[in-house]
C-alpha positions as CSV (number, residue, x, y, z in Angstrom):
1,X,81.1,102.2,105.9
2,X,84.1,104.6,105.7
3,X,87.2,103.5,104.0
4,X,89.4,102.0,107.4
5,X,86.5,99.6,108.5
6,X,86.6,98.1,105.4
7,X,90.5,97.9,105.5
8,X,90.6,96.0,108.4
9,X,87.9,93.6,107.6
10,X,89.4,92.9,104.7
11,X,93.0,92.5,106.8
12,X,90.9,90.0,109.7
13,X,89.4,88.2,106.8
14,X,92.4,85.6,106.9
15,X,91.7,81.9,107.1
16,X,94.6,80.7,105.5
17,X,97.0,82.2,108.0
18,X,98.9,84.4,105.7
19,X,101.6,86.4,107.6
20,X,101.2,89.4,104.9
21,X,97.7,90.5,102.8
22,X,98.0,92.0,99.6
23,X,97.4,95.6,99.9
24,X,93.8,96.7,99.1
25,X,95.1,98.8,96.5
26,X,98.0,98.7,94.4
27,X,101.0,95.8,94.6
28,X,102.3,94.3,97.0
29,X,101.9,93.0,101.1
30,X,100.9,94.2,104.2
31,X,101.8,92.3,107.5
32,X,99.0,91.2,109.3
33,X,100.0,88.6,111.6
34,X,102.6,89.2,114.6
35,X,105.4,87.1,112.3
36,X,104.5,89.3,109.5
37,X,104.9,92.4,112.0
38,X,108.3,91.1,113.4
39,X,109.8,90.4,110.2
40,X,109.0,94.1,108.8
41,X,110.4,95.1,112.2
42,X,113.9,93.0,111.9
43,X,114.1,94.3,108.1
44,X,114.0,98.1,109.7
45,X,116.1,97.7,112.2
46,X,119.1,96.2,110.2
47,X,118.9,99.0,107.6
48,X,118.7,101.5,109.9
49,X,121.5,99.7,112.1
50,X,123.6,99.8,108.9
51,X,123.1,103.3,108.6
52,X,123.7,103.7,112.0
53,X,127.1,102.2,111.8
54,X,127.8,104.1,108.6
55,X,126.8,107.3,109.9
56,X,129.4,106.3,112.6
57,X,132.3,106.6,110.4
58,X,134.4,109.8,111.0
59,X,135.1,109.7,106.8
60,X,133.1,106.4,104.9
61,X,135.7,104.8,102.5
62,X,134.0,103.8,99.4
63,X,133.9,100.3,100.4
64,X,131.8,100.9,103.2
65,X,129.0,102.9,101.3
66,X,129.7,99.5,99.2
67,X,129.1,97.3,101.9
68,X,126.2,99.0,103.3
69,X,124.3,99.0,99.8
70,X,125.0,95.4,99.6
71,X,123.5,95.1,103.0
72,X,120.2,97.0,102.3
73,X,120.1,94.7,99.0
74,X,120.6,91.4,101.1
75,X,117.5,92.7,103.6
76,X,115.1,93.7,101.3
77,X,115.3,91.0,99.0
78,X,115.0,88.7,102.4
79,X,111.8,90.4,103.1
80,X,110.6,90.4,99.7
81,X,111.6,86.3,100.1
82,X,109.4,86.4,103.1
83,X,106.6,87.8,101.7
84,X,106.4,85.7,98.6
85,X,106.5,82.6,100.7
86,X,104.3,83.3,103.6
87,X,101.8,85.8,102.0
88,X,98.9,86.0,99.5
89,X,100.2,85.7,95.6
90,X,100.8,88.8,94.4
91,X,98.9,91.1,91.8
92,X,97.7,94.8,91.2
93,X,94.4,95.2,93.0
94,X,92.1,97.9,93.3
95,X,89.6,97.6,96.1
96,X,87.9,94.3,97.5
97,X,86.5,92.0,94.8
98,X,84.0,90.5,97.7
């Protein structure tokens, strides 16, 4: 069985629910539910809004490069919020253990 069959059996196998899967290998989540999906979504599109509206700026002050850091801060630590709460426990993991 190559390697993306078994990547996605492992990402179906999911009868507690979870929103995100560990990754297969390394640290840290994959979405694998539609809320899991949405909230990765909403994360991108509010950084890249920000940059957007930075971008915008004939000449960024300081304070907005500021402000816009602070705003990348506030949504990844959101998502990383998410994740903890409505995905697996995280660890380092190399491969399935089943």
């Amino acid at each position: 069985m190559n390697y993306i069959k078994k990547y996605i059996e492992y990402l179906k196998d999911n009868p507690e629910g979870y929103w995100f899967k560990r990754k297969l290998y390394g640290w840290g989540w994959t979405p694998v539910k539609w809320q899991g999906w949405l909230v990765v979504l909403a994360a991108v599109a509010l950084i890249v809004w920000g940059g957007v509206d930075l971008a915008g700026a004939e000449d960024p002050t300081n304070e907005m490069v500021g402000w816009f850091l602070v705003r990348i801060v506030t949504v990844v630590s959101l998502l990383f919020s998410i994740c903890l709460a409505k995905g697996e426990k995280p660890h380092w993991q190399w491969g399935n253990k089943k």
